[in-house]
C-alpha positions as CSV (number, residue, x, y, z in Angstrom):
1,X,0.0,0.0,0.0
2,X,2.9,2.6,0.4
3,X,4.7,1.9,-2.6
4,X,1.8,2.7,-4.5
5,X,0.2,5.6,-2.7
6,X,2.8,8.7,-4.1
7,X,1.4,7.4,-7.7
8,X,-2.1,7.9,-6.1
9,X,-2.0,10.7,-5.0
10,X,0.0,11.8,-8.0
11,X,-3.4,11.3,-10.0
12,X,-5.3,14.3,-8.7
13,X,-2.5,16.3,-8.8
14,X,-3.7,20.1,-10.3
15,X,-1.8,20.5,-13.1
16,X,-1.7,17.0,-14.1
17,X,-6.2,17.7,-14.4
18,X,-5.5,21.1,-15.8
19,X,-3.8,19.6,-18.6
20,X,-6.4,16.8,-19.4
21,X,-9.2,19.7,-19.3
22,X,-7.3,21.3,-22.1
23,X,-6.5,18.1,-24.2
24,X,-2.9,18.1,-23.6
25,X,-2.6,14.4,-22.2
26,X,-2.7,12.9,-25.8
27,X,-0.1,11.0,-26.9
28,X,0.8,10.7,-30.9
29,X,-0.7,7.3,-30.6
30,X,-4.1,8.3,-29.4
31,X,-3.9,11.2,-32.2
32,X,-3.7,8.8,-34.4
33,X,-6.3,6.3,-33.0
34,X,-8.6,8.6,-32.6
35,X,-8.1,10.1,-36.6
36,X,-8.8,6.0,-37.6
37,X,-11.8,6.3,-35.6
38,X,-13.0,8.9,-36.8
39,X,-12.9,8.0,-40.4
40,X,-14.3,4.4,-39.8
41,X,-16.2,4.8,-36.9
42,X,-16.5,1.9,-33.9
43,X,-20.2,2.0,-33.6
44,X,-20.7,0.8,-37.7
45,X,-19.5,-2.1,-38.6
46,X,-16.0,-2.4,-40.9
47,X,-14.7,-5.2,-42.3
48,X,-11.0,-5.3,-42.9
49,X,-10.4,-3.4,-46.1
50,X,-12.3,-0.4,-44.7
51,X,-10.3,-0.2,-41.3
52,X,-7.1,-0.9,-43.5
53,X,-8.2,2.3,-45.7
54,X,-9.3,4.0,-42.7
55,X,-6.0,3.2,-41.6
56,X,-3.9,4.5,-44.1
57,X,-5.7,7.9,-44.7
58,X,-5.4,8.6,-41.1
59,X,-1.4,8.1,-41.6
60,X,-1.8,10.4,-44.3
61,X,-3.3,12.5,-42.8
62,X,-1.1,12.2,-39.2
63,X,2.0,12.4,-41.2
64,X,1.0,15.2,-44.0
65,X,-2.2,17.0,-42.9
66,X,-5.3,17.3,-45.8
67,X,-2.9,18.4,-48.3
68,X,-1.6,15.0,-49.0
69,X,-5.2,14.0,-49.6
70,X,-4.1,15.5,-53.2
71,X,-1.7,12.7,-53.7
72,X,-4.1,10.0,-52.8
73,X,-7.1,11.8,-55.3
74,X,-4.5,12.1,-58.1
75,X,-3.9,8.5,-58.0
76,X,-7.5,7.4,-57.9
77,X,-7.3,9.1,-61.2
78,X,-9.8,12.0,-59.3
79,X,-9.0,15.3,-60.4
80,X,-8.3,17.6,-57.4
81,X,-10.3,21.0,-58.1
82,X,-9.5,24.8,-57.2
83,X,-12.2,24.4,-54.2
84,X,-10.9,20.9,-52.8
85,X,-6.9,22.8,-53.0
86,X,-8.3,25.4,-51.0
87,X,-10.3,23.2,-48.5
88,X,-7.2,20.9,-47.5
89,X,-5.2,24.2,-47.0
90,X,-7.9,25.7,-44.8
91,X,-8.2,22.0,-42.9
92,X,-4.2,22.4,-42.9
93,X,-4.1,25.5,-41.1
94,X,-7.1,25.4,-38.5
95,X,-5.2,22.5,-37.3
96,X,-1.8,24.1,-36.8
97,X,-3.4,26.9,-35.6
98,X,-5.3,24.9,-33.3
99,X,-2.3,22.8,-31.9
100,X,0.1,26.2,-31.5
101,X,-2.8,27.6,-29.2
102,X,-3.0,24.5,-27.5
103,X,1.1,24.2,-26.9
């Protein structure tokens, strides 16, 4: 019981809870999780080639941000318009704005 009590009480610490209030606590590999999951929700069935698509966008996406969405379009033979360009850029900034606020 007293090895473990420090790492108890270490739980509620303040600014350990501040910092899960304001989404700091995730790691890179719940950031990516949690982009899989979003794609290719838990709550709907999947079967394999969807998660493994799921999968690999969210990489994409982890790695690159929307703009490398492009890239994947273009070799779907998709043509990537003026308004999709712009869209990835706006998705690529509102995130980096959104994790320099957060850092």
């Amino acid at each position: 019981m007293q090895e473990t009590l420090p790492t108890f009480e270490a739980s509620w610490d303040e600014n350990l809870l501040q910092s899960v209030l304001e989404g700091l606590s995730q790691n890179n590999n719940e950031a990516l999780n949690h982009l899989v999951w979003d794609i290719s929700p838990k709550e709907k069935f999947a079967g394999p080639e969807t998660v493994l698509t799921a999968c690999a966008l969210a990489i994409c996406l982890f790695n690159g941000g929307a703009k490398t969405l492009q890239t994947v379009l273009r070799g779907l033979n998709l043509e990537v318009g003026v308004h999709c360009k712009s869209g990835f850029g706006i998705i690529d900034q509102q995130r980096l704005c959104y994790r320099r606020k957060i850092t």
